[in-house]
C-alpha positions in Angstrom: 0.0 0.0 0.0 1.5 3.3 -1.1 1.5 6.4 1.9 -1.2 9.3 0.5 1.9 11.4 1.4 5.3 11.4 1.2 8.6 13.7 1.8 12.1 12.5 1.4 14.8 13.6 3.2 16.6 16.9 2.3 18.9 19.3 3.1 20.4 22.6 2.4 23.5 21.4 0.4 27.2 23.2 0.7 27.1 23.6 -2.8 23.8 25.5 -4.3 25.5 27.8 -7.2 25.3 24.5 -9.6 22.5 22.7 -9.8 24.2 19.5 -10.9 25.9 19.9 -7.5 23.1 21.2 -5.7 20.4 18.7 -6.1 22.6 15.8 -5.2 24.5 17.6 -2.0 21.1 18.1 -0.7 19.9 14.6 -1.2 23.4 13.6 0.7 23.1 16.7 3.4 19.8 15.0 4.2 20.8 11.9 4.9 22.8 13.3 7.6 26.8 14.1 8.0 28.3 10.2 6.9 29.2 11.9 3.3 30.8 15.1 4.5 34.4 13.8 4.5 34.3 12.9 1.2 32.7 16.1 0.4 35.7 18.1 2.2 38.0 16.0 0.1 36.4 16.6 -3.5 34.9 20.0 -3.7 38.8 21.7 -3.2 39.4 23.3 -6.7 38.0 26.6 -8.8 38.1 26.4 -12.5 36.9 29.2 -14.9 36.8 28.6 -18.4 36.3 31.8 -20.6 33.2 33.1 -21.4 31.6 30.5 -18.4 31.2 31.1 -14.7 33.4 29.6 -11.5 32.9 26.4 -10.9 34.1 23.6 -8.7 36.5 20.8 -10.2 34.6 18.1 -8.7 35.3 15.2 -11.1 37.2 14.6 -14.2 34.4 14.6 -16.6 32.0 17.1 -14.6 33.2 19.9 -16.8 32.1 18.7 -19.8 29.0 19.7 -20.8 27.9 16.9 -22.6 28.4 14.8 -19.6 27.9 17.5 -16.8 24.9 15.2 -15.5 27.3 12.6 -13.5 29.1 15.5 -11.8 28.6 13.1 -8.6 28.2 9.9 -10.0 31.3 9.0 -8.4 30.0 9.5 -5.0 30.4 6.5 -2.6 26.7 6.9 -1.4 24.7 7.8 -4.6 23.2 5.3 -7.2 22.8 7.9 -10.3 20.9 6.0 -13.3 19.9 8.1 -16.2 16.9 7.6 -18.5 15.8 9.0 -21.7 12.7 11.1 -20.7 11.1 10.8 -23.6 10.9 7.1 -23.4 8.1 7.6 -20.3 5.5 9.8 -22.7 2.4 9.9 -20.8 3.3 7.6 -18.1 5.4 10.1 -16.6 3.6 11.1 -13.6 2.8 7.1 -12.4 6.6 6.8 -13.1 7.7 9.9 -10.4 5.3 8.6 -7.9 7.2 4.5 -8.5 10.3 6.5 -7.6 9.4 8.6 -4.5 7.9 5.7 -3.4 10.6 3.6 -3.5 12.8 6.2 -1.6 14.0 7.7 -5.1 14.6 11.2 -6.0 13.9 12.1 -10.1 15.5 15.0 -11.1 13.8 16.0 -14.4 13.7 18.8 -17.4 11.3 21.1 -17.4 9.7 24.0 -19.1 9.8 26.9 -16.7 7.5 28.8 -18.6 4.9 26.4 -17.5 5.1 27.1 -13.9 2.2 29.8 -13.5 4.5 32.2 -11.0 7.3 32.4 -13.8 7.5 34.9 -16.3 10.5 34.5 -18.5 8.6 32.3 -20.9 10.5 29.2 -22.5 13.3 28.0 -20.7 14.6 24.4 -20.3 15.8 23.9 -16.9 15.5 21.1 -14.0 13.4 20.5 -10.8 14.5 18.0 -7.8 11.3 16.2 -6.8 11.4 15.0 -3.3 7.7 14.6 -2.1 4.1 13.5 -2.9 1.0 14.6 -1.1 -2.0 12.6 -3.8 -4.5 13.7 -1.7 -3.7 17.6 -3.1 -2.3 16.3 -6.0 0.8 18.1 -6.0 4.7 17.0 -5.8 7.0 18.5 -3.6 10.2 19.6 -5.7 13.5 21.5 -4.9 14.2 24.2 -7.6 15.4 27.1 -8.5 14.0 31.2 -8.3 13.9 33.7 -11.1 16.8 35.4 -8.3 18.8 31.7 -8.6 17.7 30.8 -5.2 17.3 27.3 -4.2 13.8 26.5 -2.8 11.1 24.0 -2.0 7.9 24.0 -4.0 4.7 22.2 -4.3 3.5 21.8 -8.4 0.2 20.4 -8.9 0.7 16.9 -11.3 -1.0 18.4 -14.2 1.3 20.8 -14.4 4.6 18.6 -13.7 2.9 16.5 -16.3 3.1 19.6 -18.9 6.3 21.1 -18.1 8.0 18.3 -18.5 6.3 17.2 -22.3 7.5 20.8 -23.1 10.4 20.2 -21.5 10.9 17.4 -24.0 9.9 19.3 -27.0 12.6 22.0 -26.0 15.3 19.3 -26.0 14.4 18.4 -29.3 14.7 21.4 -30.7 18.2 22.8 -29.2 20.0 19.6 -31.4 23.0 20.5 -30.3 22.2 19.7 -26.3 22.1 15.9 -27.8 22.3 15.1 -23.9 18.6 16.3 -22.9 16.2 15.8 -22.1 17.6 13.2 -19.6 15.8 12.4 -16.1 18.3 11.4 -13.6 16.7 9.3 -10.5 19.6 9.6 -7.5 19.2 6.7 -4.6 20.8 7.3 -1.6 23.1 4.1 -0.2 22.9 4.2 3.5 25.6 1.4 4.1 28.4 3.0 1.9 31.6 4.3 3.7 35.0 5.7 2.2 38.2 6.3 3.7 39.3 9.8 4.3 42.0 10.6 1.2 44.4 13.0 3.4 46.6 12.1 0.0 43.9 13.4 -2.3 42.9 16.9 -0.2 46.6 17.7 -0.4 47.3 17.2 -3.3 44.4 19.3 -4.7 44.9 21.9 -2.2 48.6 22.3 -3.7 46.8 22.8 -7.8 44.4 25.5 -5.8 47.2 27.5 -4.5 49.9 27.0 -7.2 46.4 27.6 -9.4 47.7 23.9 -11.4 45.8 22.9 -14.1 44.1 19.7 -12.0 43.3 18.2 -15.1 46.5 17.4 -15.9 46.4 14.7 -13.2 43.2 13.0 -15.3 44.7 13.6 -19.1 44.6 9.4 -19.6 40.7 9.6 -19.0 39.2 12.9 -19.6 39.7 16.0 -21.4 42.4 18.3 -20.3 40.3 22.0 -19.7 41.4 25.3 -21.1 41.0 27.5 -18.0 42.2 29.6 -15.0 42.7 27.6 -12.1 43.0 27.9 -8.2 44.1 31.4 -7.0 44.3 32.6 -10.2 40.6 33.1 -10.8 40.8 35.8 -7.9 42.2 38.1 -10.1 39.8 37.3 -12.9 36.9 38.1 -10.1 38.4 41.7 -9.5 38.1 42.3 -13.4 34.6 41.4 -13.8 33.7 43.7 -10.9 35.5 46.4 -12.4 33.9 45.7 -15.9 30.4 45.9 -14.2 31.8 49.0 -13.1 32.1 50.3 -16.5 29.0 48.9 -17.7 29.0 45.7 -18.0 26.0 43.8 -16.2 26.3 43.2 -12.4 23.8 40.5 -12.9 26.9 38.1 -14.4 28.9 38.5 -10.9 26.3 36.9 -8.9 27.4 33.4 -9.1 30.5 33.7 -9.4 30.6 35.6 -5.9 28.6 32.8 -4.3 30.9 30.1 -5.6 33.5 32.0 -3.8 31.9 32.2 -1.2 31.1 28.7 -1.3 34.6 27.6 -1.5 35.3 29.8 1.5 32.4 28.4 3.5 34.0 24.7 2.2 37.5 25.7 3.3 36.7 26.5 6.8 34.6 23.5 7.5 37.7 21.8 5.9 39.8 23.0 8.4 37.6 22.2 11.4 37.1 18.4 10.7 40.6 18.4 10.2 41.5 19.9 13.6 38.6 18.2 15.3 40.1 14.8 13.8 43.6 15.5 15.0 45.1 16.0 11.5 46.0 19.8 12.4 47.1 21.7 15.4 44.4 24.1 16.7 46.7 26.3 18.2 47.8 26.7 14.0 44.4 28.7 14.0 43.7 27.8 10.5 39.6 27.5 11.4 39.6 30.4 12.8 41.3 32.5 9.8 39.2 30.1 7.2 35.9 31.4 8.7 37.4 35.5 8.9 38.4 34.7 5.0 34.6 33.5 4.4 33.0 36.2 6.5 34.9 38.3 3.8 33.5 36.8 0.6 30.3 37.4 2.4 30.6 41.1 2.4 31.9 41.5 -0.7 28.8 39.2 -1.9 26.6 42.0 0.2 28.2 45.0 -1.6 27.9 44.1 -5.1 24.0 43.6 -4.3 24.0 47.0 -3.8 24.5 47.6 -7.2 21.2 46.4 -8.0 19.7 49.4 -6.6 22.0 52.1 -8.4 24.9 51.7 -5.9 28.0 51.4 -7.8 30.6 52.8 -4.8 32.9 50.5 -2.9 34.4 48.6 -5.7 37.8 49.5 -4.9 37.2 48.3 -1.5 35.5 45.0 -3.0 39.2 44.6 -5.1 40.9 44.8 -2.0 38.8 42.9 0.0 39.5 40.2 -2.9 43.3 40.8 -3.2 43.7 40.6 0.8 41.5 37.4 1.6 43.1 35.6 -1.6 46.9 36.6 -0.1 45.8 35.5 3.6 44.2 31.9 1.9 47.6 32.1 0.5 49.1 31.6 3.6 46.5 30.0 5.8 46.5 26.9 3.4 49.7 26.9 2.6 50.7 26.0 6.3 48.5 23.7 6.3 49.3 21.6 3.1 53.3 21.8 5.3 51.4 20.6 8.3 49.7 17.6 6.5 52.8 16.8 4.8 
């Protein structure tokens, strides 16, 4: 007998600037704190390649676009299976309730301009569905605002139903995303466990602050990327401020200011499961100067939304904000990759 309601586990992820993070962090995050090592260990490196955003070198083939959709396939305690959406046709609504029945979260594409609250018309995108109530007749589904906040949501089935058909018929038309429309179903292994990699963490906290192409390290298996890497994309932040300075659109800075502060978020909790495992010397304070570094990229996240409202002052102070938290991570981590070693 199948419950008239159901809501699987989630939680706010580490990671929310990147969907193809995002959704499967929270599905992890809400199974509790087993998988946070391994998240410590693999979301270490920045990568910008031009004319794209900042992003986290999470895996080999995550950068590629074509295969962006097993960013965490590799993770100890995810099952990711990928179907062909179009195979389900009209049997796509019995086929998302089979899954969140069975403890499964779909992840499909969508139509946005389908949802009644959003007005930017067409636009292929994908919702986290994580919940059933079939007495109301609505799913419960993580996804993102028009702002690029994540959120929960309820969507009636009719509508789920014709998002995702246009969500198909979108796919088909943009040939060149031969990937989509793909539905990804995540399962969440409860009995999984991995070792720590001190190895691993060091050695990709050395490409971040020598800004190493980490790619390199994968060239037998994946593509190598074209890109600024590590420290080096701080100084490619500073010029995008000071383009939207000139003109350019402040809108493009607002993820790449919340991956940074991500990463600096992500460094400090680093740095307090390795003190509170006895890998680093409190007294080294390198928690306590992580979370000062973070509480930086936090203001300089709150200034530039200032611009938004006609405020363009402060972005000298915003470039040295930058220049001084990217030379203190300098050293912070850098005595802690001696430490380790």
């Amino acid at each position: 007998m199948v419950a008239a309601t159901l809501s699987l586990p989630l939680r706010t992820p580490l990671v929310q600037s990147y969907l193809f993070h995002a959704y499967p962090l929270a599905v992890l995050a809400g199974h509790g704190d087993a998988s946070l090592p391994w998240v410590l260990t693999t979301f270490v490196q920045l990568y910008h390649r031009p004319g794209d955003d900042l992003k986290f070198y999470a895996h080999p083939w995550s950068p590629g676009d074509h295969l962006r959709q097993a960013a965490l396939s590799h993770c100890p305690w995810l099952d990711v299976q990928q179907i062909d959406q179009r195979l389900l046709g009209a049997r796509v609504i019995p086929f998302l309730e089979h899954c969140l029945d069975r403890g499964l979260y779909p992840q499909i594409d969508i139509d946005y301009g389908c949802l009644p609250w959003d007005t930017r018309g067409q636009w292929l995108h994908e919702i986290l569905l994580c919940g059933i109530d079939r007495r109301a007749g609505v799913f419960e589904a993580l996804a993102y605002t028009h702002g690029g906040l994540l959120h929960t949501l309820r969507i009636d089935s009719e509508t789920v139903a014709a998002a995702a058909v246009a969500g198909c018929r979108l796919a088909e038309e943009n040939s060149a995303d031969d990937e989509r429309p793909r539905l990804l179903i995540y399962r969440y292994i409860r009995d999984a466990s991995a070792t720590f990699d001190l190895e691993a963490l060091c050695d990709q906290l050395w490409d971040y602050l020598e800004s190493a192409d980490s790619s390199s390290r994968h060239r037998t298996i994946a593509p190598v990327i074209d890109a600024l890497w590590g420290t080096n994309t701080c100084s490619w932040l500073t010029a995008e401020i000071l383009a939207a300075v000139d003109g350019a659109s402040a809108d493009r800075l607002t993820i790449p200011l919340r991956v940074w502060w991500e990463h600096k978020r992500l460094m400090t909790l680093r740095f307090d499961y390795l003190e509170s495992e006895g890998y680093l010397d409190p007294a080294m304070g390198a928690g306590a100067a992580a979370r000062e570094i973070a509480a930086c990229a936090w203001q300089v996240r709150l200034i530039t939304l200032r611009w938004h409202h006609g405020k363009a002052d402060g972005v000298e102070r915003i470039a040295a904000l930058l220049r001084s938290s990217a030379a203190r991570e300098l050293d912070t981590a850098g005595a802690v990759v001696n430490a380790l070693l």
